[in-house]
C-alpha positions as a Python dict, from the first residue, in 0.01 Angstrom:
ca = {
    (1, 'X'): (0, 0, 0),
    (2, 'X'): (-82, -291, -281),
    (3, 'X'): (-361, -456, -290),
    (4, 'X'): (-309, -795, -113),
    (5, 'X'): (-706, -1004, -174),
    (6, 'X'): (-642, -1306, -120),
    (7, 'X'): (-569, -1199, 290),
    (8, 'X'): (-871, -931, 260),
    (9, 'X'): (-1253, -1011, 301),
    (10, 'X'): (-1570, -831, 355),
    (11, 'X'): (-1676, -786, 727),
    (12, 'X'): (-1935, -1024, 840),
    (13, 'X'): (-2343, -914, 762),
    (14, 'X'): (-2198, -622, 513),
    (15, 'X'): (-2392, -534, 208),
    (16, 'X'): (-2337, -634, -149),
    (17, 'X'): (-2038, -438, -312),
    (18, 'X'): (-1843, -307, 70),
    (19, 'X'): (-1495, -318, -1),
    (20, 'X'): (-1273, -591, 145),
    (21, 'X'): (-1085, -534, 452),
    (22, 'X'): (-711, -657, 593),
    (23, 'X'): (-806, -962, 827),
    (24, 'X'): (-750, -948, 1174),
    (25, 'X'): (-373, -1071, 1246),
    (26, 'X'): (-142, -983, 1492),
    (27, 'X'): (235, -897, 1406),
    (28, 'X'): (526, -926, 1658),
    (29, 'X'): (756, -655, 1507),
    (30, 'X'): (1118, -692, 1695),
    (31, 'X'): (1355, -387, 1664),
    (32, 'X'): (1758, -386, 1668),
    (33, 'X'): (1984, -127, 1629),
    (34, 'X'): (2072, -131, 1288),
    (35, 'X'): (2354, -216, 1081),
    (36, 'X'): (2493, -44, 757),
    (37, 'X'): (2430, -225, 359),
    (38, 'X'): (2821, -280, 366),
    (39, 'X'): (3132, -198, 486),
    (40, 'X'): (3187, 33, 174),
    (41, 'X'): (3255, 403, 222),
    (42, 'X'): (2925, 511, 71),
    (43, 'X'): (2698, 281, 302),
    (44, 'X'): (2878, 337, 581),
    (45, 'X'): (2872, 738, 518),
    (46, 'X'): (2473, 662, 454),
    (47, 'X'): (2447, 460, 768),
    (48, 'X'): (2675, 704, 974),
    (49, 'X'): (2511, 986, 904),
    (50, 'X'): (2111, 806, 973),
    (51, 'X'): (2272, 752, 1339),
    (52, 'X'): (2382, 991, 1423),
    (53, 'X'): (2193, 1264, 1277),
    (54, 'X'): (1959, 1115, 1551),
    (55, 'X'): (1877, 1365, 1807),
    (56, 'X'): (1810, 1093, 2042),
    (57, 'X'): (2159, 985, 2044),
    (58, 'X'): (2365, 1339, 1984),
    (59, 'X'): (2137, 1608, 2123),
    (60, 'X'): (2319, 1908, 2010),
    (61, 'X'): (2177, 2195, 1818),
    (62, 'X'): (2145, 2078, 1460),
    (63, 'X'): (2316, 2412, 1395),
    (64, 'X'): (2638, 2320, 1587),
    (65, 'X'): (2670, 1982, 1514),
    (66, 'X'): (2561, 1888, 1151),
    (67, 'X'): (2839, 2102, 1012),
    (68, 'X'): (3077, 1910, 1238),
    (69, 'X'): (2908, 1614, 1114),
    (70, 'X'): (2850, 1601, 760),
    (71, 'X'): (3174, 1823, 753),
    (72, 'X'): (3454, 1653, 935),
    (73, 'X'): (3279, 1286, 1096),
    (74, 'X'): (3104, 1115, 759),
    (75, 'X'): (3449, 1242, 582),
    (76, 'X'): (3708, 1017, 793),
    (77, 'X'): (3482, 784, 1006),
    (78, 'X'): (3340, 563, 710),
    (79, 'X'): (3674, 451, 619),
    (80, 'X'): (3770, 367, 1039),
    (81, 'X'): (3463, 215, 1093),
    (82, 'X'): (3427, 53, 774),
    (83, 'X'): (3736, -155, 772),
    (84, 'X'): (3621, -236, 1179),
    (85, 'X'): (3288, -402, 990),
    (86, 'X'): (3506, -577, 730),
    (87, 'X'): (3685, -772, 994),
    (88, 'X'): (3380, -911, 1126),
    (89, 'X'): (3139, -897, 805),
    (90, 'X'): (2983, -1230, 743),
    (91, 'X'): (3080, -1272, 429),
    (92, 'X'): (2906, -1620, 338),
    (93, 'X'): (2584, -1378, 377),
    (94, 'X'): (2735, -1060, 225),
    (95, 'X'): (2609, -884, 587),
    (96, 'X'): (2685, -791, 920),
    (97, 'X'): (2623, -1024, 1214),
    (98, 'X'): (2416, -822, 1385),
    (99, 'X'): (2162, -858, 1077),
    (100, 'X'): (2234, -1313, 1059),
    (101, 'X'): (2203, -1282, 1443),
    (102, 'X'): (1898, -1072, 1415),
    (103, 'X'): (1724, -1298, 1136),
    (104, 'X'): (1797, -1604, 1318),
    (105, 'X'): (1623, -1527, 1653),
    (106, 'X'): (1344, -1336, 1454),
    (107, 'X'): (1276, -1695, 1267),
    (108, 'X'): (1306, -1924, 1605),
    (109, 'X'): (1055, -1671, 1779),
    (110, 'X'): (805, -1765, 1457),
    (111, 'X'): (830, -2096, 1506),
    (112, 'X'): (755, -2077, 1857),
    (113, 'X'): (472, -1808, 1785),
    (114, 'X'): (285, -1994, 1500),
    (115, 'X'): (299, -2330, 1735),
    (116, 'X'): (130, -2079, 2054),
    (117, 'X'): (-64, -1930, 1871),
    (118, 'X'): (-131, -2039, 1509),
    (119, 'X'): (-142, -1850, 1198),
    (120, 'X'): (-306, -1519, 1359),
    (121, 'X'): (71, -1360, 1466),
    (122, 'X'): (326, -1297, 1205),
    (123, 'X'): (697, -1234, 1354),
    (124, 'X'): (933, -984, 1203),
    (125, 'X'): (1205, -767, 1265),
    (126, 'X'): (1366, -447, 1192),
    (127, 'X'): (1642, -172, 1265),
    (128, 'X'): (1636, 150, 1381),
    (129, 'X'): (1935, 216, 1116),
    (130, 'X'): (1977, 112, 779),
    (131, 'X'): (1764, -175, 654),
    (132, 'X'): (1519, -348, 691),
    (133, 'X'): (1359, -7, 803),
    (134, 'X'): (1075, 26, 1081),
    (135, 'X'): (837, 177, 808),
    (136, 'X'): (932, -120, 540),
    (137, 'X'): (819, -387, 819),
    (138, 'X'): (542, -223, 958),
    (139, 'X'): (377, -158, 573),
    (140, 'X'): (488, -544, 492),
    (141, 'X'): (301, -666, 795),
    (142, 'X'): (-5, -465, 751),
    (143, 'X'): (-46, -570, 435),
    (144, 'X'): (-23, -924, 575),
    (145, 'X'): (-350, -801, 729),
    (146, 'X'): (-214, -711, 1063),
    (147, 'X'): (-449, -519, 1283),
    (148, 'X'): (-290, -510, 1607),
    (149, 'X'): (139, -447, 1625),
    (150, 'X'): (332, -566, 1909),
    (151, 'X'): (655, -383, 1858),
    (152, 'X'): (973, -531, 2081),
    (153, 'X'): (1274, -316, 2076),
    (154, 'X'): (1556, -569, 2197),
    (155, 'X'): (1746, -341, 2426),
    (156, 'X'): (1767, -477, 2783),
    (157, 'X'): (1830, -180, 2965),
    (158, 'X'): (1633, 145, 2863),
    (159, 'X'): (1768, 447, 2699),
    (160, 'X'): (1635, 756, 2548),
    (161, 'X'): (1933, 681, 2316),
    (162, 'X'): (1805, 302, 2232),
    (163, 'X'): (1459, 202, 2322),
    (164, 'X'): (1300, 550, 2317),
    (165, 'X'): (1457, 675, 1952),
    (166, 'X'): (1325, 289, 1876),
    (167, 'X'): (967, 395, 1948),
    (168, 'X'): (1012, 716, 1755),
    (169, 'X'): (1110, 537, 1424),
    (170, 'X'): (754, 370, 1521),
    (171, 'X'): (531, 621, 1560),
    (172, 'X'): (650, 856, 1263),
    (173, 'X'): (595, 581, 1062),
    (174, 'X'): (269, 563, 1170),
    (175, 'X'): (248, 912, 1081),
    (176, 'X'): (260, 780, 701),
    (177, 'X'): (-40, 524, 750),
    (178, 'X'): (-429, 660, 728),
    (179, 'X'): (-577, 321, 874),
    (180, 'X'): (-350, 305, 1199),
    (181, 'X'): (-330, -12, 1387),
    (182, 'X'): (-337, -105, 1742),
    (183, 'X'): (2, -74, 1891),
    (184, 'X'): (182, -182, 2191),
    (185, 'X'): (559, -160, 2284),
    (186, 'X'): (685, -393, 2549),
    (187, 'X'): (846, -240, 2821),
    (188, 'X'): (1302, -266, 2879),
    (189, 'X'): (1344, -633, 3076),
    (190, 'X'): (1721, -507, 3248),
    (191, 'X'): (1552, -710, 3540),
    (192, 'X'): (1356, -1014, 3398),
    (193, 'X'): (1420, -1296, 3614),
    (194, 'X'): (1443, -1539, 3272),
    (195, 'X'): (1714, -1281, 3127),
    (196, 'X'): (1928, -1303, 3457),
    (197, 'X'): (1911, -1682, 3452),
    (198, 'X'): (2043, -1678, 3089),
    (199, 'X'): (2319, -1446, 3159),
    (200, 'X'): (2404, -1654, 3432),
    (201, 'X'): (2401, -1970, 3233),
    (202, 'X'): (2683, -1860, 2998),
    (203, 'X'): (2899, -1704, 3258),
    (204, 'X'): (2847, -2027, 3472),
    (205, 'X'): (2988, -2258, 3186),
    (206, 'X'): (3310, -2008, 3177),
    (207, 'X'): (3373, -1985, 3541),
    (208, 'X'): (3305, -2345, 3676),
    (209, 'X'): (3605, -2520, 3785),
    (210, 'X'): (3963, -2450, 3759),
    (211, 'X'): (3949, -2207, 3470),
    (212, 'X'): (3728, -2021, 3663),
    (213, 'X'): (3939, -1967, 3967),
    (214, 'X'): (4114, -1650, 4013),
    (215, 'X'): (3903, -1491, 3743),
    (216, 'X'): (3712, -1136, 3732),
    (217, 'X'): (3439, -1074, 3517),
    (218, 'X'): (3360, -740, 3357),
    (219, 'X'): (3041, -644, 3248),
    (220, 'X'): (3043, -381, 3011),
    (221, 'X'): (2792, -160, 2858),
    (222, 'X'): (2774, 64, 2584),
    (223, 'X'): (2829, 388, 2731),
    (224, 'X'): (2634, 738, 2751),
    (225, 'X'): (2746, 1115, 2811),
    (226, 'X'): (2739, 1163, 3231),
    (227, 'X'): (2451, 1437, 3132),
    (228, 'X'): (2200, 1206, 3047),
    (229, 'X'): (2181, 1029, 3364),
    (230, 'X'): (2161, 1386, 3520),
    (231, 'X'): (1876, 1500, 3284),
    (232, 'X'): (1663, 1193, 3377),
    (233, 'X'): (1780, 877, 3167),
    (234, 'X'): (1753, 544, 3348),
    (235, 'X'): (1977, 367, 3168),
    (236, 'X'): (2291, 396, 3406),
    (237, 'X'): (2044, 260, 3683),
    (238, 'X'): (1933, -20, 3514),
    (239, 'X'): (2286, -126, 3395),
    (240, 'X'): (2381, -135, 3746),
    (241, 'X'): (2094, -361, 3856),
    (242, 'X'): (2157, -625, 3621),
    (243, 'X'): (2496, -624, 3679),
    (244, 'X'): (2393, -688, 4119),
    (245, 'X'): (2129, -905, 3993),
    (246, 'X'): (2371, -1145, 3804),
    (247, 'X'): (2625, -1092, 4086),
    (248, 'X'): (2356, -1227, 4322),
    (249, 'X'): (2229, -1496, 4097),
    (250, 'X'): (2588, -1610, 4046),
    (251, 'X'): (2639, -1597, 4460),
    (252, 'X'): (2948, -1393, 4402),
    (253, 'X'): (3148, -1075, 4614),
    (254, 'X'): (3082, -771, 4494),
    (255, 'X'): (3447, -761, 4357),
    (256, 'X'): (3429, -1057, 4134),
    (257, 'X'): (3164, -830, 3886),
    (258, 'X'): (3326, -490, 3780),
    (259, 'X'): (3065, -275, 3548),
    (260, 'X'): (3197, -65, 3314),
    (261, 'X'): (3138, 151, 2987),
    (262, 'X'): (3262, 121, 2692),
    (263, 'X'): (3192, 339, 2326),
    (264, 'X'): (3285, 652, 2429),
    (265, 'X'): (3244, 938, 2148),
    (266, 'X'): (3321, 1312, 2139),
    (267, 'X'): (3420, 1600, 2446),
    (268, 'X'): (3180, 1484, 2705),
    (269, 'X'): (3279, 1312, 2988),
    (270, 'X'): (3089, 981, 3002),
    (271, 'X'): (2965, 707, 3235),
    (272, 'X'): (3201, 609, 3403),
    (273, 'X'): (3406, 353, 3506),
    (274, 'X'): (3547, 327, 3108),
    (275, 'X'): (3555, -43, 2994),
    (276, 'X'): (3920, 10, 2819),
    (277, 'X'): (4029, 166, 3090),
    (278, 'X'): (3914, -78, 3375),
    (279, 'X'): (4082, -396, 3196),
    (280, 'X'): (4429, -152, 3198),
    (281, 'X'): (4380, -145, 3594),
    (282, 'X'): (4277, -495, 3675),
    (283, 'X'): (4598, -587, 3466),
    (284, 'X'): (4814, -376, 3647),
    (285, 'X'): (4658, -454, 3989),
    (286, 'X'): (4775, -855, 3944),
    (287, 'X'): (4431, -945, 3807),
    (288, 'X'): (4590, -1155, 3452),
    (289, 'X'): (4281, -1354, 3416),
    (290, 'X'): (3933, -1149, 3298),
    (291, 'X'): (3634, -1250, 3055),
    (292, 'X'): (3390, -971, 2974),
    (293, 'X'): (3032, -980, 2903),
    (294, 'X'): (2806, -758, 2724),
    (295, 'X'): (2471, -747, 2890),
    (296, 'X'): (2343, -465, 2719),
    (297, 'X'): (2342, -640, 2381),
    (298, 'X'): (2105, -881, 2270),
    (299, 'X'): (2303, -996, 1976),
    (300, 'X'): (2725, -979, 1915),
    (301, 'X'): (2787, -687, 1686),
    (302, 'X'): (3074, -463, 1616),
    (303, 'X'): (3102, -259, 1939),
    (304, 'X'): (3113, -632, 2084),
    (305, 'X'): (3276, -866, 1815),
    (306, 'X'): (3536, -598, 1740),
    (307, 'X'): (3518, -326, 2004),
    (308, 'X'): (3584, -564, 2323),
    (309, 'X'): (3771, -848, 2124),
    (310, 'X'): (3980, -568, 1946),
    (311, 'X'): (4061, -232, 2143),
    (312, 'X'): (3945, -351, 2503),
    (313, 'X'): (4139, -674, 2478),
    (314, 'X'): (4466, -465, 2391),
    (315, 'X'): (4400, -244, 2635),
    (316, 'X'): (4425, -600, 2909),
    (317, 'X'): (4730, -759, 2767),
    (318, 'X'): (4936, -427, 2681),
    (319, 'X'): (4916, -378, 3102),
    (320, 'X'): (5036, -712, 3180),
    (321, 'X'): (4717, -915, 3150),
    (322, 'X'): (4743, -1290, 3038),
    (323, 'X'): (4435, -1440, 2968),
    (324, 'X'): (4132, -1213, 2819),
    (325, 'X'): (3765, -1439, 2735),
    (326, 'X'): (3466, -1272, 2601),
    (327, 'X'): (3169, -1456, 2676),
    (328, 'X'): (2923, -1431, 2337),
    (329, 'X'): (2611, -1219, 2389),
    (330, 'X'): (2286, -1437, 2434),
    (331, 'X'): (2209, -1433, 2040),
    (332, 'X'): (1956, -1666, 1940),
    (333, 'X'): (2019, -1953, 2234),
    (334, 'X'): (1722, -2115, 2353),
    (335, 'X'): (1755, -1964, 2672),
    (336, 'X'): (1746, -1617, 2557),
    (337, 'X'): (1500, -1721, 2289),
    (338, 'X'): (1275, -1859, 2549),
    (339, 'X'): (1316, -1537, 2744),
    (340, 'X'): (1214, -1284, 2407),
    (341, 'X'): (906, -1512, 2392),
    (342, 'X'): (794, -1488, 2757),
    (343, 'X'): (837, -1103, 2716),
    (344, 'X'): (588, -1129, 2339),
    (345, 'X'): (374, -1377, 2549),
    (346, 'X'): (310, -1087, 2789),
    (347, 'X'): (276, -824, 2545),
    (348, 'X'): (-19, -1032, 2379),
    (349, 'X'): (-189, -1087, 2687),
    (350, 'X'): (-562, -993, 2608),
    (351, 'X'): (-519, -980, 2230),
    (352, 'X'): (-415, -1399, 2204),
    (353, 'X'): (-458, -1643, 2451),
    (354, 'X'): (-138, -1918, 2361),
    (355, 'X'): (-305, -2277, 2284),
}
């Protein structure tokens, strides 16, 4: 790492000539997804391959599938998935809005952190995939002279697939560093009363008075292979509660909320019910009025922004539907904002006391 002095002293009583240290600081390191460079064949073959090349997410032998990958997949899928990221690339950035999403609740959260407590905790961010990297991040902020990491991985529910493969980027990138800092990873917050009450919020705006009437809701999750909730993953458990808990914060039936999974990929059966599937039914049952939600997303990206407002949608108004609403992902709104910090506020306890 460079040499930063002017954030490095020597420790307190040392003798002449001891070599400078970092200073003490704190940084909040918050971890997304990931997103690729562009919508190019090349960086999406590049980001493709990074995701899933990740054992976490397709657990077959490397053997079996990395032929099938590098072979058939990252020939044809760049091209699909690229011109699915050119429809919703934010172009007045040159990036995908998962990354201006990502960048605007990262700098909100440092305003709120620097005002709680003061120039000690540094806020950044990162993705799992593509750039900016874990190890990137975690380098820039101990140079900053960071000697304690709170690392936040921003997926509600937890996954072996999201949060845990999150905490792997982590720790082999401490692997790299001889002078390791203190780390701490806060825990999934599926059930955080503050994250119900902001889901809430924006389905209450969409639902209250006549537009609401008549209307189903549809949460909908990314999805996961049935076997993973058999060989111990929690994630289809804690999708569930969040979906009652919002159900029960809203005051609703239990057949006004449908869950549902979208995302599928490859042979496997998957959890089910299938989002695309489930709007086809509702339609076709007399139910012409939906929105959908995406819980499991802490900012809109391209399984949400083109996924459910592309295939899903189709899906409801090819089987009669007549009105289909997707209700934006918290993103950087106060609310959810204010949630993220109560989680870092937490995660600090005993390290910072907010002033």
């Amino acid at each position: 790492m460079k040499d930063n002095s002017n954030i490095e002293c020597r420790p307190l009583f040392s003798p002449a000539g001891h070599p400078a240290v970092p200073v003490g600081k704190t940084g909040i390191l918050l971890a997304n997804l990931g997103t690729p460079d562009r919508y190019d064949y090349r960086p999406m073959r590049r980001y493709l391959g990074q995701f899933l090349s990740d054992r976490r997410v397709i657990d077959y032998p490397a053997w079996k599938w990395q032929p099938i990958l590098q072979g058939i997949i990252l020939t044809r899928r760049p091209f699909t998935s690229g011109k699915a990221y050119r429809e919703i690339w934010n172009t007045e950035l040159d990036e995908s809005p998962l990354l201006t999403i990502t960048r605007q609740q990262t700098e909100k959260l440092s305003r709120i952190m620097t005002d709680m407590y003061g120039d000690g905790v540094i806020t950044d961010f990162c993705m799992r995939y593509g750039n900016p990297s874990v190890r990137s991040k975690l380098e820039h902020l101990l140079d900053q002279g960071c000697r304690r990491i709170l690392y936040v991985p921003l997926y509600p529910q937890y996954s072996a697939t999201t949060t845990a493969t999150a905490n792997d980027a982590l720790y082999r990138a401490m692997l790299k560093i001889r002078w390791q800092p203190e780390i701490r990873s806060s825990p999934p917050y599926f059930d955080r009363n503050s994250y119900i009450d902001a889901l809430a919020d924006s389905v209450s705006g969409v639902f209250s008075g006549e537009s609401g009437q008549g209307r189903i809701l549809v949460a909908s999750y990314h999805g996961l292979p049935e076997r993973y909730l058999r060989e111990g993953d929690p994630y289809h458990c804690h999708c569930r509660k969040t979906s009652r808990l919002l159900r029960e914060r809203l005051g609703w039936d239990d057949e006004r909320l449908i869950t549902a999974f979208q995302s599928r990929f490859g042979p496997e059966e998957w959890l089910k019910p299938y989002t695309v599937e489930e709007v086809a039914r509702l339609a076709k049952e007399g139910h012409r009025r939906i929105a959908v939600i995406a819980p499991g997303f802490s900012a809109d990206c391209i399984e949400t922004l083109e996924e459910i407002n592309g295939e899903i949608r189709e899906s409801f108004m090819d089987a009669g539907g007549e009105e289909f609403l997707y209700i934006p992902c918290l993103n950087s709104s106060d609310a959810h904002i204010g949630m993220i910090a109560g989680i870092i506020r937490d995660g600090l306890a005993g390290w910072h006391t907010p002033a």
